[in-house]
N, C-alpha and C positions, 0 to 999 in steps of 0.2 A: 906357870910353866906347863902344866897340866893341861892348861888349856888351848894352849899354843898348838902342842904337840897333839892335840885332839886333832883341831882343824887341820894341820899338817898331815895327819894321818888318812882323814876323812879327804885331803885332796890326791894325795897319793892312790887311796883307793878308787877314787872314780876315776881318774887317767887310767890306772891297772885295768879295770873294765871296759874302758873303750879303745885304750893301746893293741891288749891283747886277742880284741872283738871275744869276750863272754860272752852277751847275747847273741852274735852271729853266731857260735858255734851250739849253743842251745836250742837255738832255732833248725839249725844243721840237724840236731839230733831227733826232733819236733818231727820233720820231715821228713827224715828217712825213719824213724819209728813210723809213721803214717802208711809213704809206701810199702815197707816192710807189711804190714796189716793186709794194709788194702791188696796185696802181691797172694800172701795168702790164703786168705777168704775170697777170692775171685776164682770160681770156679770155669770159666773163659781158659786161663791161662796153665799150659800142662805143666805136670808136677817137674818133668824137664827144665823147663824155663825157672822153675820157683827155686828146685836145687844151684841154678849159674847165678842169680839173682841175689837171693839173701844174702849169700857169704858177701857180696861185695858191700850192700847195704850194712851188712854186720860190723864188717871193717873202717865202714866209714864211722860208724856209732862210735867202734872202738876207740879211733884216733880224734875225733872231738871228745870223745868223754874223758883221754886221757890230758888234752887241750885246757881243759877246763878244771879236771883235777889240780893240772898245776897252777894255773891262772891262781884258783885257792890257797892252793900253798905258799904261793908269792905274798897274797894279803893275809895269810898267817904269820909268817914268817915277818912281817913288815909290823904286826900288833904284837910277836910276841918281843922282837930289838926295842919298841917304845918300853914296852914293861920292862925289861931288863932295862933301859937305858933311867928311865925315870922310874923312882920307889911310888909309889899311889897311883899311880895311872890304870890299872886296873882297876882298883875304887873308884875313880872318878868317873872313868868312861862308861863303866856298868850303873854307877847312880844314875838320878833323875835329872839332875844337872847335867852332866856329861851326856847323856841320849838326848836331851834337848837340843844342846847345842852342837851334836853331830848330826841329828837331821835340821838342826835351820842350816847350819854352815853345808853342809851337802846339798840342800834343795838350791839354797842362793847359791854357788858354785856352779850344781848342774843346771841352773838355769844361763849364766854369764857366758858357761861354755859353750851351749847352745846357741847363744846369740851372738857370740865374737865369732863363732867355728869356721866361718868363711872369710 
């Protein structure tokens, strides 16, 4: 049963990450931390411009990192109902057995989804 509800768990959280786009919004944050830098350190651009500028970048940071906050809490919340739901499931998933076969069932998964996605 443990093991069931591994794989079940491990497919749940890869749809979670690509439902709610996690790395698009990390990426989001990637980028505008970048502009934010490069905005500045670029001495081109007067302090005028830097003060209308950041805040908006700032706010964009803000709201993906609040995005991705929950994304996380969705797949905590979704591992911590398995452990309430099944007694050992946190033994098993944290042993070597259980990491094994959340990364093969997750790699063959995320590859099947890759290849059917269209």
């Amino acid at each position: 049963m443990n093991f069931a509800l591994l794989v079940l768990l491990c497919i749940l959280i890869i749809e979670a990450v690509f439902r709610f786009n996690l790395i698009k919004n990390l990426l989001l944050i990637y980028k505008n931390l970048y502009v934010v830098f490069s905005t500045i350190l670029n001495k081109k651009i007067s302090d005028h411009w830097k003060e209308k500028a950041v805040p908006i970048y700032a706010f964009n940071i803000i709201i993906a990192s609040i995005k991705i906050f929950l994304i996380i809490m969705f797949i905590v919340m979704l591992f911590l109902v398995a452990i309430r739901y099944k007694a050992g499931f946190l033994e098993f998933s944290i042993s070597l057995p259980g990491a094994i076969t959340a990364l093969f069932f997750s790699i063959i998964y995320f590859g099947l989804r890759k290849k059917y996605e269209n």
